[in-house]
C-alpha positions in Angstrom: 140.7 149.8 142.4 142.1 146.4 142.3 145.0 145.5 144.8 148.2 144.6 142.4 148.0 141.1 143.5 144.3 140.8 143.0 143.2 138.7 139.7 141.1 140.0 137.4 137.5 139.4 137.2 136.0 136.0 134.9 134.7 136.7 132.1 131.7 135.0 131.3 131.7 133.3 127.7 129.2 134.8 125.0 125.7 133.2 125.0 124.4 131.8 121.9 120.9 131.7 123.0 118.0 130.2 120.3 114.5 131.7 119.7 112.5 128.5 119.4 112.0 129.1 115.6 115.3 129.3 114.9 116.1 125.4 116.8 113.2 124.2 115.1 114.2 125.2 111.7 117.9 124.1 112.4 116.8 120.8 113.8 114.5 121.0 110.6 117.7 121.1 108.2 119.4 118.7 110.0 116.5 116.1 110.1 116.4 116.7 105.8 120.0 116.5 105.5 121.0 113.8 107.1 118.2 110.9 105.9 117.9 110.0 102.1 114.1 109.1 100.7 113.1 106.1 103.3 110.7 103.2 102.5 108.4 102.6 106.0 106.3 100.1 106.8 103.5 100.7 109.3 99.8 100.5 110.3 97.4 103.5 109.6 95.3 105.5 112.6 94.2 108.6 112.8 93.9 108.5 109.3 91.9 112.4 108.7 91.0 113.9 105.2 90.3 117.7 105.0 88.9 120.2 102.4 92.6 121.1 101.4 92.9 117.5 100.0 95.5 116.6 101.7 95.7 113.3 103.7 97.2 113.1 107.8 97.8 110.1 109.1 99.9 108.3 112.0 101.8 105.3 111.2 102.7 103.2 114.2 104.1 99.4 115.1 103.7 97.6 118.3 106.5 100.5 119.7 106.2 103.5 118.3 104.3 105.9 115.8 105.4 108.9 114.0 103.0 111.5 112.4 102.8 111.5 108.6 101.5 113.9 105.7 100.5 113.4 101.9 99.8 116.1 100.1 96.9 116.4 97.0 99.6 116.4 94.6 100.6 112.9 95.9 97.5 111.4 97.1 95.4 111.7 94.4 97.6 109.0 92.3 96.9 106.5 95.3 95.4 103.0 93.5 93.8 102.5 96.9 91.8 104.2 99.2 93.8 104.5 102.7 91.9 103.3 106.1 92.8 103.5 109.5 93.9 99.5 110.2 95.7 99.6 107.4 99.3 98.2 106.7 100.8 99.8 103.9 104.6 100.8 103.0 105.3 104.6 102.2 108.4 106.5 100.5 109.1 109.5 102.4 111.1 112.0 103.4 111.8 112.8 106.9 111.2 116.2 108.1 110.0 118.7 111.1 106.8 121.0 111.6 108.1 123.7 112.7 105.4 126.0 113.8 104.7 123.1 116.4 108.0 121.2 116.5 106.7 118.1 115.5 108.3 115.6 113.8 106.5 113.6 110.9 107.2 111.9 107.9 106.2 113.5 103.9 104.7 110.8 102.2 105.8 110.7 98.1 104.3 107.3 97.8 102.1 104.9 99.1 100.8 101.1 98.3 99.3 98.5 100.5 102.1 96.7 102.3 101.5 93.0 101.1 101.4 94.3 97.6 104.9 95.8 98.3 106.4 92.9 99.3 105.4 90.8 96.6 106.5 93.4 94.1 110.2 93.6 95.8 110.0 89.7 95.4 109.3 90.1 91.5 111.7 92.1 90.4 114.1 90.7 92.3 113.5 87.3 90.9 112.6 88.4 87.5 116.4 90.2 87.6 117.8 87.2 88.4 116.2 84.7 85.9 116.8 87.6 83.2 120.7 87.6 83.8 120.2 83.5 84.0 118.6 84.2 80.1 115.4 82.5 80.8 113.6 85.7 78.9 116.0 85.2 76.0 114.3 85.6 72.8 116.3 83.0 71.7 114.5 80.1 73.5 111.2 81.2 71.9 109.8 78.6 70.0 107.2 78.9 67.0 104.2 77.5 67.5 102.7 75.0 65.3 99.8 76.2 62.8 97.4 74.4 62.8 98.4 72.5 65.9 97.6 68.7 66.2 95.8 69.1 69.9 96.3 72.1 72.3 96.7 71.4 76.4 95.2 73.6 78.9 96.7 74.1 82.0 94.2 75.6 84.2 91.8 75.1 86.6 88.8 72.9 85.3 85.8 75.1 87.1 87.1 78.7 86.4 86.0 81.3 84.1 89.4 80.7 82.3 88.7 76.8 80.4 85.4 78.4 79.8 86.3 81.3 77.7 89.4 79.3 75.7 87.0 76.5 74.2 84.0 79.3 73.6 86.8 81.0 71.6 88.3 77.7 70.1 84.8 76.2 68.9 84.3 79.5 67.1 87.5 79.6 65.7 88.2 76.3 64.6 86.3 73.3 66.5 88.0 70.5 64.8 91.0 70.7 67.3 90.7 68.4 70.1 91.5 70.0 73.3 93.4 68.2 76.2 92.7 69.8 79.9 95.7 69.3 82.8 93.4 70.4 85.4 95.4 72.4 88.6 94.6 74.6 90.9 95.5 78.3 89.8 96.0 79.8 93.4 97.1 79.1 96.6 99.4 77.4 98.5 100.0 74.3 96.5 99.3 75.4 93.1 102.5 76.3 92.1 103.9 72.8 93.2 100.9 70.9 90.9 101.4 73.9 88.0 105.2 73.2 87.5 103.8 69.1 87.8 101.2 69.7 85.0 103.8 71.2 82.5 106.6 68.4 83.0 103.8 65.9 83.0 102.5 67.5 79.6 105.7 67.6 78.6 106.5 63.9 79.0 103.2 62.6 77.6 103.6 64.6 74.3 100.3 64.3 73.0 100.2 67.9 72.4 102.1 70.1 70.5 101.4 73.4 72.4 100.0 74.1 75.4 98.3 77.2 77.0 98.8 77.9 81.1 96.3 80.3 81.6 94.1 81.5 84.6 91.6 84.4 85.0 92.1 87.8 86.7 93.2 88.1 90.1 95.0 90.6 92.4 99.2 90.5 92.9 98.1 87.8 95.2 95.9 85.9 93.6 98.1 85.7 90.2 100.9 84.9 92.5 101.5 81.1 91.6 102.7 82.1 88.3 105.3 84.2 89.4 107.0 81.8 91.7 110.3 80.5 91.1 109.5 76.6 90.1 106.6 77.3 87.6 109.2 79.7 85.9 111.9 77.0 85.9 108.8 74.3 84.5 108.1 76.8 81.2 111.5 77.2 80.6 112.4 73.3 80.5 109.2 72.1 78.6 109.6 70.3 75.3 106.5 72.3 73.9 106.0 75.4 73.6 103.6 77.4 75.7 101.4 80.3 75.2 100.5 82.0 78.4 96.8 83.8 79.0 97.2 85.0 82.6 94.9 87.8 84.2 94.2 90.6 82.3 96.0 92.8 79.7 97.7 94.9 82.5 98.9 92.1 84.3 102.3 90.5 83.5 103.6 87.5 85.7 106.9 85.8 85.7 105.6 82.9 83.0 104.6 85.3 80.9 108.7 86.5 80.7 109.8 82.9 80.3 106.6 81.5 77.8 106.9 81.2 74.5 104.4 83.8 73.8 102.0 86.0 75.6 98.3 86.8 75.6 96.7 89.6 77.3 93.8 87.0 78.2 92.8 83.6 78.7 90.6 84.1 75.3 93.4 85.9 73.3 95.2 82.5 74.4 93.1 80.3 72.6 93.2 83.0 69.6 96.9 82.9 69.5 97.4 79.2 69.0 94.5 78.8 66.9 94.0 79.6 62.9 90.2 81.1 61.9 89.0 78.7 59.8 86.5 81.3 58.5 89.4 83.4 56.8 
């Protein structure tokens, strides 16, 4: 029995103890919630591939790495085939494993980083010279039929020049050709490319040209999507027909040109008439 002036017992405040699956699948909600889809850039290891199909992976930087899973469903779209050493940019969503606690990232996407880069860089210049009207369909030009002499601008050696005159002396050999020989990659092409139209341009002694180059990767095709040859299409005085990769490939030219060929040989079909018809 407790004296009248003694106080009354504390009271100890109600535990709110977890079970380990229950923090793991809160922490798990809370991870989900509270990041939207992510793009990540990062170097493959561990890269492992089992009978379900599915594809594990770490992805890691000089700092840190964080464990990452793509499922069949996702993996089997790749365009590549992942390898450990590997830089590549994912789209994921971030999330928790809880039967072991582990946090990892899902993986929705993948493509090899330097490809992602150069594809942000295209459509955000390709946006920009859209909204400038450079693709406006009213700055295409006709192009003359027959023409007086067609230019070339491509490299002299490649597969490219090749294919255009086999296809032009079947067609119709009588038109003299004029080749602005440039290189078609690399650092300086797209200096000497933008040099060869406002040269061909200034000259007139053709009355259309054709800038064409043969297939390539992102990389490779990557002088005709910068900036200055762009600008070089736009402001020539002739019109020009561009033949650049393959049919799947599209370029920045190819927006701006006058008209576009899926190949360097449906190039030299576009400007020229079949004199067998």
């Amino acid at each position: 029995m407790l004296s009248p002036d003694a106080s009354p017992p504390e009271t100890r405040p109600q535990r709110d103890v977890y079970t380990i699956s229950r923090l793991n699948r809160e922490v798990r909600m809370r991870i989900e919630g509270g990041f939207p889809l992510l793009w990540v850039e990062g170097e493959i290891s561990n890269l492992s591939r089992p009978g379900s199909g599915h594809l594990y992976l770490t992805l890691k930087d000089t700092q840190a790495q964080v464990r990452c899973a793509m499922f069949r469903a996702r993996n089997r779209n790749l365009a590549f085939v992942p390898r450990d050493g590997m830089q590549v940019l994912v789209r994921a969503r971030a999330g928790l494993y809880e039967a072991r606690g582990d946090f990892q990232l899902i993986v929705e996407h993948m493509e090899a980083a330097g490809d992602g880069a150069l594809r942000r860089a295209f459509e955000v210049l390709k946006q920009r010279l859209a909204a400038e009207g450079l693709f406006a369909e009213a700055h295409k030009r006709p192009l003359p039929t027959p023409p007086r002499r067609i230019g070339v601008i491509t490299s002299p050696t490649g597969a490219a020049i090749r294919d255009i005159l086999s296809v032009l002396r079947r067609r119709f050999p009588a038109i003299p050709v004029l080749v602005y020989p440039v290189p078609v990659q690399g650092e300086g092409a797209p200096r000497e490319i933008a040099a060869a139209l406002e040269r061909a341009s200034e000259r007139a002694e053709c009355d259309v040209l054709i800038l064409t180059r043969g297939g390539g990767s992102l990389e490779d095709l990557w002088a005709f999507n910068e900036e200055i040859v762009a600008r070089a299409v736009h402001a020539c005085t002739i019109p020009v027909v561009t033949g650049i990769g393959h049919e799947i490939d599209f370029t920045i030219a190819d927006f701006v040109a006058d008209r576009r060929a899926p190949t360097p040989s449906g190039a030299a079909e576009v400007v020229s008439p079949d004199q067998a018809e």
